[in-house]
N, C-alpha and C positions, 0 to 999 in steps of 0.2 A: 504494500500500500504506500503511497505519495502520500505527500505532505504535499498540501497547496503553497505554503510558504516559503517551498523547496524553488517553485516556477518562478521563474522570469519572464515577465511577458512585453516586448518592444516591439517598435514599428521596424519595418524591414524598407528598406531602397532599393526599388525596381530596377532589374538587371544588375545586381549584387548577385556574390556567392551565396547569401544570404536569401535572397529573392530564389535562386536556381534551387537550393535546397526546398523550400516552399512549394516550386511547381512539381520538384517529385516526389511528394509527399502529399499533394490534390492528384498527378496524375494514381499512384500507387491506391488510395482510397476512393477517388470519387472517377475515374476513368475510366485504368485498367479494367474493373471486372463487369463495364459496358463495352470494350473494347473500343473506346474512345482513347484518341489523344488530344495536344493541346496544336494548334497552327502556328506559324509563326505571328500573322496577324491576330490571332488571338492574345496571344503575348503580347507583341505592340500596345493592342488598345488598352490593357492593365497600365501604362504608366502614368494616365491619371487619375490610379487608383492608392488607396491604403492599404497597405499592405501590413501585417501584426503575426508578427508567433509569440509561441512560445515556448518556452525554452526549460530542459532539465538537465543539467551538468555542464552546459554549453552544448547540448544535442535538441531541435527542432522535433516536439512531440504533437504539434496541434500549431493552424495556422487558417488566415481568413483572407476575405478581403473585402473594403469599402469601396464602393465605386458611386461617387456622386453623380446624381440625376441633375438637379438643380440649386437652388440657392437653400430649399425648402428641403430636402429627402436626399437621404443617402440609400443605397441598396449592399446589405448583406449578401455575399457571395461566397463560394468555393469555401465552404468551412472544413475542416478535414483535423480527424483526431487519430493521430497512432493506432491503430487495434490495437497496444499494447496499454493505451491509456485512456480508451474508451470508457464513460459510467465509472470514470473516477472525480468526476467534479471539473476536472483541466477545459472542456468546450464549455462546462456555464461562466468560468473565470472568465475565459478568453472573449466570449461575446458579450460578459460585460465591461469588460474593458475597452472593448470596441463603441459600444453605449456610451461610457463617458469620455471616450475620445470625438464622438460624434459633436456628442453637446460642446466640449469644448470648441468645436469648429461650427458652433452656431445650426448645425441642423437641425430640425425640428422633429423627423421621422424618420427611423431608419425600416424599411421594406426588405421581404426576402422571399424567394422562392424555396418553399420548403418540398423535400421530398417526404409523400407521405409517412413513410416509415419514422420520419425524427419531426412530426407536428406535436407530439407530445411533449418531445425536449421545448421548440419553444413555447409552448403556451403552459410550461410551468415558468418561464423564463416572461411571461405578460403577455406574448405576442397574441393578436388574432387572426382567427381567418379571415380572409374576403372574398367576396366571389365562391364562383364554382372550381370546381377541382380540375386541373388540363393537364397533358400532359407536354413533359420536355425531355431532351434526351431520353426520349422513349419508355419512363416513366412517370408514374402519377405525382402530381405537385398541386400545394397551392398557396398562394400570395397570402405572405403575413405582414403585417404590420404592427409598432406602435410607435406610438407619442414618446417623443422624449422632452416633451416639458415639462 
């Protein structure tokens, strides 16, 4: 068992080793086991994103990313936890940290596409549903939202 207090959890710099580490650590959990990868332009348009891990011994166990819509909403993306440190507490940390990073840059709402299967993580975490249920990468999902006022 971790210790939460053990984590570290930083923003990362797009196109760092630090950032490379992150993409294979989304493609290894949210990817691989659709046989997806990532494009080159898909990478591209992350650089006017936030980018956050976090961190245990100085190894990358869980990571996200913020990608601003507007002045108003931010969107929750690509969240990815270690299998190894899955349903220990390390992804509620990390997107709350990501929360109070938001509010610090004045967003109002941060949005997320959640895959059905982790709608429970967030809507213990406040989020709601909206809308109907669609699918994307060829799974079920559906748009969450809260308030970060």
């Amino acid at each position: 068992m971790i210790r939460l207090t053990d984590i570290e959890i930083k923003r990362i710099n797009h196109n760092s080793p630090e950032y490379k580490a992150a993409v294979a650590l989304r493609y290894l959990i949210l990817r691989q086991p659709l046989g997806l990868t990532f494009s080159d332009e898909q990478l591209k348009s992350e650089a006017d994103s936030y980018h956050i891990g976090s961190y245990l011994d100085g190894k990358l166990i869980a990571c996200l990313v913020l990608k601003p819509l507007d002045n108003h909403q931010i969107q929750m993306r690509q969240v990815a936890v270690d299998s190894l440190f899955q349903r220990s507490g390390v992804g509620s940390e990390l997107v709350c940290y990501s929360q109070t990073l938001a509010k610090q840059l004045d967003f109002k709402e941060m949005i997320l596409h959640a895959r059905e299967t982790v709608v429970p993580f967030y809507e213990r975490l406040k989020y709601s549903k909206v809308g109907d249920r669609f699918t994307e990468i060829t799974l079920p999902h559906w748009l969450m939202l809260k308030s970060l006022l």
